[in-house]
C-alpha positions as CSV (number, residue, x, y, z in Angstrom):
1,X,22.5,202.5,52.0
2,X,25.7,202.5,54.3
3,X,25.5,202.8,58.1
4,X,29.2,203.1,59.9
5,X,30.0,201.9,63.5
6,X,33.6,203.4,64.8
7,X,35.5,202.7,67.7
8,X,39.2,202.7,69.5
9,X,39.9,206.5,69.9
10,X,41.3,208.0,72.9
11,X,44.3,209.3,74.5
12,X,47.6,208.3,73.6
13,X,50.9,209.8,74.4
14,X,53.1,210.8,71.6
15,X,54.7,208.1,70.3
16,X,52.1,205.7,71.0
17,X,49.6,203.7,69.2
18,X,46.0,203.3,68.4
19,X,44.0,201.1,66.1
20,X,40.6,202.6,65.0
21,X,38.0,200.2,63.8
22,X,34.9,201.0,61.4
23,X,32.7,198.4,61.1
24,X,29.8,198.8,57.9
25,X,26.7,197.3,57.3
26,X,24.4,197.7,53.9
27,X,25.5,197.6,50.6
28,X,29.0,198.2,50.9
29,X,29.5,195.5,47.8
30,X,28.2,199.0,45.7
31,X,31.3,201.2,47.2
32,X,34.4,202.1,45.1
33,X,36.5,202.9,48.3
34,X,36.1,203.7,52.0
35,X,38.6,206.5,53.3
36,X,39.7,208.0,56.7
37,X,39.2,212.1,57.1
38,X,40.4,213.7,60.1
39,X,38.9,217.5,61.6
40,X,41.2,219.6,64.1
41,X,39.4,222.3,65.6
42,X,39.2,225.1,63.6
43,X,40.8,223.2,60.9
44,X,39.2,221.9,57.6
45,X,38.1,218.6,57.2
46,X,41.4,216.8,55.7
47,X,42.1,213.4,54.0
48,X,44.0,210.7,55.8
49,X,43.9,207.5,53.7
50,X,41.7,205.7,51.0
51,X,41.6,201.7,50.3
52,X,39.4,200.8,47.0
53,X,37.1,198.1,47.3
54,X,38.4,195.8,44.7
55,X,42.3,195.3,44.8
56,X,44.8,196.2,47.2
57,X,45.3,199.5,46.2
58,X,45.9,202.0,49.0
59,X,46.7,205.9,49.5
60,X,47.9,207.5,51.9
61,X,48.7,211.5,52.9
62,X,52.3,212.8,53.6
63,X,51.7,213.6,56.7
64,X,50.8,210.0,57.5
65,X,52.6,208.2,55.2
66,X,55.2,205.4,56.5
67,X,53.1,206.1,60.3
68,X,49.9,205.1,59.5
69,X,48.1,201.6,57.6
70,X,44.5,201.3,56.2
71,X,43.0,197.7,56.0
72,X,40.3,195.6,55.5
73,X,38.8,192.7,56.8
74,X,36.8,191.4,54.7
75,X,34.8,188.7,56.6
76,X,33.6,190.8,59.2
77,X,33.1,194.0,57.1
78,X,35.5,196.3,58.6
79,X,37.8,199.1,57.8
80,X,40.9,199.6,60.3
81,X,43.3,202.3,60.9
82,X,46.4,200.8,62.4
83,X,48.2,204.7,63.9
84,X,52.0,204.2,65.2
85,X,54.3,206.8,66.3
86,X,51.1,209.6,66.8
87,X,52.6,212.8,67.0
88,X,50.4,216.0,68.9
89,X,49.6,216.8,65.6
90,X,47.6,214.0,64.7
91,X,44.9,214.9,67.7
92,X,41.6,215.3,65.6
93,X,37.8,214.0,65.2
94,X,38.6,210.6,62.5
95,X,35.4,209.9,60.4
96,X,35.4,207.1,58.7
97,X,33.6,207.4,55.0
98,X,32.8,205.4,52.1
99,X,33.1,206.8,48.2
100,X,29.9,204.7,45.7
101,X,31.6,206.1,42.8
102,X,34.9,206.9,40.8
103,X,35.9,210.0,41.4
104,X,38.8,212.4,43.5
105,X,39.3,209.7,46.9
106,X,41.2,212.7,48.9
107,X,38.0,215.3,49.0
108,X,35.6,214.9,51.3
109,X,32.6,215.9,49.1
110,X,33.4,212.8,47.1
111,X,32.5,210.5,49.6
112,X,29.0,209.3,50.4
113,X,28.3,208.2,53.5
114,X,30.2,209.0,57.1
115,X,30.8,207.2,60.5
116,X,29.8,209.8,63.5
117,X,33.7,210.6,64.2
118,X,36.1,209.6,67.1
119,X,38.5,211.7,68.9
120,X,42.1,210.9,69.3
121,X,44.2,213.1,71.6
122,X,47.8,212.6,71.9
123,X,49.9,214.3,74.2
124,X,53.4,216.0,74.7
């Protein structure tokens, strides 16, 4: 079992910053990759970005890509979304989700266990 702690949302102006944190506990040593989803209202749950346990490997979606960095940290068991240049567009709930097995890392129904979402607004 996986339990998710998230924090840093809030509101940004566009153009700003933000750094979201998810901190996990359990057995996160069984994960295959722990991912970022985002939900607009009215909008369908969409994938952000994905890093796999082992290796470096990272993925990212366009819309993010080049504006946005997923880490790691591996000594305090924590995930981190690093968000420059946030553009109105990027005001959602982010839910922060980890994946046990092999499988499609952009779906949302491939991933096992979820943080309890933060909002991020940014303006003008």
């Amino acid at each position: 079992q996986v339990q998710l702690v998230e924090s840093g949302g809030g509101l940004v102006q566009a153009g700003g910053s933000l750094r979201l944190s998810c901190a996990a506990s359990g057995r996160t040593f069984s994960s295959y990759a722990m991912g970022w989803f985002r939900q607009a209202p009215g909008k369908e749950r969409e994938f952000v970005a994905a890093i796999t346990w082992n290796g470096a490997n990272t993925y990212y979606a366009d819309s993010v890509k080049g504006r946005f960095t997923i880490s790691r940290d591996n000594a305090k068991n924590t995930k981190y979304l690093q968000m420059d240049s946030l553009k109105p567009e990027d005001t959602a709930v982010y839910y922060c989700a980890v994946k046990r097995f092999s499988g499609i890392y952009y779906s949302p129904s491939g991933y096992d266990y979820w943080g309890q979402g933060t909002q991020v607004t940014v303006s003008s």
